[in-house]
C-alpha positions in Angstrom: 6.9 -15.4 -47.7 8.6 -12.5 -49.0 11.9 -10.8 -47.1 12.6 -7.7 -47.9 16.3 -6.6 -47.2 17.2 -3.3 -46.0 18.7 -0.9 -48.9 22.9 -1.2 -48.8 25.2 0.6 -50.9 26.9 -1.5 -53.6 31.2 -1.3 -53.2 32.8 -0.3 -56.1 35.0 -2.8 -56.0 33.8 -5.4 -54.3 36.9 -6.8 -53.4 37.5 -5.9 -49.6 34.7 -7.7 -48.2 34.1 -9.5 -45.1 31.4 -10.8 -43.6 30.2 -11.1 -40.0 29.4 -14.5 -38.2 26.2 -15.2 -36.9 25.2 -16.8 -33.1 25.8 -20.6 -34.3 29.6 -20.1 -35.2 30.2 -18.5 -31.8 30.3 -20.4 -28.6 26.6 -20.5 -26.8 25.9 -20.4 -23.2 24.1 -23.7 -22.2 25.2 -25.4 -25.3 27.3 -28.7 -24.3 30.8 -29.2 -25.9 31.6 -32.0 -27.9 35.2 -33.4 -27.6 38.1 -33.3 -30.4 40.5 -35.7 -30.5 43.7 -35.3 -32.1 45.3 -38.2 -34.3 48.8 -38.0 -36.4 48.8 -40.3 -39.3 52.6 -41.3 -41.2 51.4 -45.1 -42.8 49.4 -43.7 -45.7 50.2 -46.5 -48.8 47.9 -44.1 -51.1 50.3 -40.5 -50.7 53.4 -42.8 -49.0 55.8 -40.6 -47.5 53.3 -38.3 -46.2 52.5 -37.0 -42.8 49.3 -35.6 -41.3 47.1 -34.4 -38.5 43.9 -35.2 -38.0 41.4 -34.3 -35.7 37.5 -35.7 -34.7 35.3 -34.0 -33.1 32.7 -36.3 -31.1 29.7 -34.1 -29.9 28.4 -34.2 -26.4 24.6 -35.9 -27.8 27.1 -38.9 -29.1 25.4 -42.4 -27.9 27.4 -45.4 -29.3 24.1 -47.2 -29.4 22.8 -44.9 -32.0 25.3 -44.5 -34.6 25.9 -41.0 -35.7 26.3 -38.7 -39.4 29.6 -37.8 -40.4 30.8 -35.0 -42.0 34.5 -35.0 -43.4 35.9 -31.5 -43.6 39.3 -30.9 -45.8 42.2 -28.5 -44.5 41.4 -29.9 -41.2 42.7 -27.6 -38.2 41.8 -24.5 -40.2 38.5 -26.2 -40.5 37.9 -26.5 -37.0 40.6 -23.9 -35.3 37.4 -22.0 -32.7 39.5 -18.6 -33.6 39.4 -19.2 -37.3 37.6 -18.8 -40.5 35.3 -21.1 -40.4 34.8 -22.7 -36.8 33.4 -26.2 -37.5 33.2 -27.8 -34.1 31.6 -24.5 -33.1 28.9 -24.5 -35.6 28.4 -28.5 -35.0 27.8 -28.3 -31.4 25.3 -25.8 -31.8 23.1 -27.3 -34.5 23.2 -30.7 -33.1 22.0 -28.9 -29.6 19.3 -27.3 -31.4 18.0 -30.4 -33.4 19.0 -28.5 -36.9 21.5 -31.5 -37.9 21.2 -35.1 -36.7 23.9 -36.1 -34.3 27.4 -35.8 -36.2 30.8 -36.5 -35.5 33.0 -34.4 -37.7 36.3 -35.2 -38.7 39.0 -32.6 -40.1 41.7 -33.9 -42.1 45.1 -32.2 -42.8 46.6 -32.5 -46.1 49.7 -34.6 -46.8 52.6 -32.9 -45.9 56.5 -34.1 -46.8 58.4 -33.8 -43.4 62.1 -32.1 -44.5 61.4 -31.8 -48.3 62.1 -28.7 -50.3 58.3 -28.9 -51.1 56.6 -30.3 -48.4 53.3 -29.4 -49.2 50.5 -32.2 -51.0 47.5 -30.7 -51.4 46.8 -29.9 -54.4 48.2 -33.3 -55.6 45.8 -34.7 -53.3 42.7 -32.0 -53.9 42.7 -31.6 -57.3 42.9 -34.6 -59.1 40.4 -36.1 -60.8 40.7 -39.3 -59.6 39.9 -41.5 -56.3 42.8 -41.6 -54.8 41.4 -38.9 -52.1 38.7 -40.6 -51.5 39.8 -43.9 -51.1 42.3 -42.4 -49.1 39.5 -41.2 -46.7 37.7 -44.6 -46.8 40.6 -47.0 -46.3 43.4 -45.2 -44.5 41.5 -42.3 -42.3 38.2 -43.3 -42.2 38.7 -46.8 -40.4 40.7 -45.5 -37.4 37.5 -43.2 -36.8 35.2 -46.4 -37.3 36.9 -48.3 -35.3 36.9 -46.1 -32.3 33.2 -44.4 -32.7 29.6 -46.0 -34.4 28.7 -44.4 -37.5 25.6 -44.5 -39.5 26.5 -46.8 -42.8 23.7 -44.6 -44.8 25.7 -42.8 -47.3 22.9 -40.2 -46.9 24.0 -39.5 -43.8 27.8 -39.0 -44.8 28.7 -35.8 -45.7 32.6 -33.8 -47.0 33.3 -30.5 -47.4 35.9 -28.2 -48.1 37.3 -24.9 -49.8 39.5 -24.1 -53.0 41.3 -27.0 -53.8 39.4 -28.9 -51.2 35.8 -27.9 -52.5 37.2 -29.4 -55.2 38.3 -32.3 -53.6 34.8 -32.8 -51.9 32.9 -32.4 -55.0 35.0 -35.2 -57.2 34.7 -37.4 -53.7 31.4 -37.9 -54.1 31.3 -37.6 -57.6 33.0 -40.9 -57.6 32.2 -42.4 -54.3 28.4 -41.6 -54.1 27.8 -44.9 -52.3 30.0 -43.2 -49.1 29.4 -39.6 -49.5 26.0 -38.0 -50.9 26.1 -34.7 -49.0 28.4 -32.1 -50.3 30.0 -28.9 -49.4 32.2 -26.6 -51.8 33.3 -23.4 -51.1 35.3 -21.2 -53.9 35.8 -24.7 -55.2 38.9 -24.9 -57.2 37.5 -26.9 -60.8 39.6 -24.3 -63.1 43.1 -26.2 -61.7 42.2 -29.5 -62.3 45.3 -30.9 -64.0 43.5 -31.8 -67.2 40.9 -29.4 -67.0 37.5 -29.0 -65.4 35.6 -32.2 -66.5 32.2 -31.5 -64.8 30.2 -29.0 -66.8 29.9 -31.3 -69.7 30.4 -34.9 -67.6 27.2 -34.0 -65.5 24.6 -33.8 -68.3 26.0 -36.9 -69.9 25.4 -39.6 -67.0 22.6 -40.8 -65.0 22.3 -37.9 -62.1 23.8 -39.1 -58.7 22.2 -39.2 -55.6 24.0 -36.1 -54.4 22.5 -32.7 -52.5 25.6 -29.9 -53.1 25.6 -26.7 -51.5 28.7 -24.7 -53.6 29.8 -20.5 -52.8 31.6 -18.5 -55.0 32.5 -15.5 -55.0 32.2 -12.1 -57.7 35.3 -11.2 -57.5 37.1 -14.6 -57.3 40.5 -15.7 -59.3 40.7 -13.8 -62.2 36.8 -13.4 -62.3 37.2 -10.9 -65.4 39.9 -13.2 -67.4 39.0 -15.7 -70.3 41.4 -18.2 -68.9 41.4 -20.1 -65.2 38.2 -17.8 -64.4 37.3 -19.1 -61.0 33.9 -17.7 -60.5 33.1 -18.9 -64.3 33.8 -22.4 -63.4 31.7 -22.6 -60.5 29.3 -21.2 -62.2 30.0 -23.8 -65.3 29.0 -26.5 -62.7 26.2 -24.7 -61.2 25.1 -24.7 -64.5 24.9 -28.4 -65.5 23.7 -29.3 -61.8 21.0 -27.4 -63.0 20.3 -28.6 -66.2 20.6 -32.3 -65.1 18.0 -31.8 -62.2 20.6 -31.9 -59.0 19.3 -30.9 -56.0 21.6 -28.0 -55.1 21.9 -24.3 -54.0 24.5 -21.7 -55.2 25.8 -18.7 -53.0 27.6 -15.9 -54.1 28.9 -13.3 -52.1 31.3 -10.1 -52.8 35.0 -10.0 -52.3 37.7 -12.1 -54.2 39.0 -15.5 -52.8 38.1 -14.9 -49.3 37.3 -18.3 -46.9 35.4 -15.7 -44.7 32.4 -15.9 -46.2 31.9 -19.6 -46.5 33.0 -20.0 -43.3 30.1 -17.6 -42.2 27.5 -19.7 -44.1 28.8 -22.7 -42.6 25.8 -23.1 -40.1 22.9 -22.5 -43.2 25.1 -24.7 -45.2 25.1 -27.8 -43.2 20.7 -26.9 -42.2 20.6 -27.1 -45.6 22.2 -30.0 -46.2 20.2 -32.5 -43.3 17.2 -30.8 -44.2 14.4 -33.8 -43.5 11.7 -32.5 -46.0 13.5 -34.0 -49.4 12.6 -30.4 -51.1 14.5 -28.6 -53.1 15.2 -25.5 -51.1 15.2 -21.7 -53.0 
């Protein structure tokens, strides 16, 4: 069935952009509450030294009997802040209440941070590496005090990670490597063109057997130096789009107007994660 859109006058500049938020990222009468737990977590022996916040966000449907999805969301608290950006407990608790998304407790993971250091921060150590450190991170450190409290499907099909710049990237090269854990991806303005060595994936995704993966990446026109030969943010997604393509993935590429703005993947955050658990196997257009 055809859509057809109602005529809107094209910004010059596309650069001061903002989207609004539809019904599922705003609190819905009727619609139960799920419960978010925080956790603070200074023993990590993959980033040692580090501290960090935590949060998971157990929805009101949960039944231990029936173990639930997961979704893993980087940046944590600006992941799930109800005031912010992108309002993921918000957007779970109404999917789940409409039957959209199986039954899934999310957890929203801080990055690193050095308590007292000049430099404190460790994100992009941690998010753009290409390496599973992250991940194993997530499975061995963070992921077991979640397990241990709350019963979780072991079908990496019904594991998911997200994230945004550096963490997009992050989430992609998770389940790049760990496709046994993570097979549902979400990248948003995904951060490829500041991988330390460069971005491996457009030609490393034609060149092995394709994963098991189903990624749903935004990017934006006017992104990072979107007009520059060099670190061209909107080229590199695009890079990747590219070869997911080519190699048959099973994926769907947004873009929206404005430059490196989280507002507008946050918006799509609802159609994202529908698209993700959808239950027919199709390719969606």
């Amino acid at each position: 069935m055809t859509t057809e859109l109602p005529y809107q006058q094209l910004p010059v500049h596309q650069s001061d952009v903002r989207y609004a938020y539809g019904p599922d990222s705003v609190v819905q009468p009727g619609v139960p509450v799920g419960e978010t737990i925080e956790f603070e977590w200074n023993d990590s022996a993959i980033y040692p030294g580090t501290l960090r916040k935590f949060w998971v966000h157990v929805p009101a449907q949960y039944d231990p009997s029936e173990p639930a999805s997961l979704m893993v969301f980087q940046d944590g608290w600006w992941y799930l802040d109800p005031e912010g950006e992108v309002r993921g407990g918000i957007a779970l608790d109404n999917l789940i209440h409409r039957g959209d998304i199986p039954v899934t407790i999310g957890v929203f993971v801080d990055p690193g941070v050095f308590p007292d250091a000049e430099n404190p921060k460790n994100r992009n150590t941690e998010y753009d590496a290409f390496d599973d450190r992250y991940v194993n991170f997530l499975l061995t450190e963070i992921l077991p005090e979640v397990t241990k409290r709350y019963s979780i499907s072991e079908d990496p099909d019904q594991w998911g990670i997200c994230g945004g710049s550096s963490g997009g990237n992050c989430a992609f090269t998770a389940a790049w490597l760990r496709p046994d854990k993570f097979r549902r991806v979400i990248g948003y303005l995904s951060s490829f063109t500041q991988m330390p060595d460069g971005n491996p994936y457009p030609d490393l995704i034609p060149r092995v057997p394709r994963k098991p993966l189903r990624i749903f990446m935004q990017a934006g026109h006017r992104d990072l130096r979107w007009n520059e030969p060099d670190r061209n943010w909107l080229a590199n997604n695009l890079r990747v789009a590219a070869a997911l393509a080519e190699a048959d993935y099973d994926f769907r590429l947004v873009l929206g107007d404005g430059g490196h703005s989280p507002n507008h993947g946050g918006v799509l955050l609802p159609d994202a994660l529908r698209w993700l658990w959808r239950s027919d196997g199709q390719p969606v257009s």
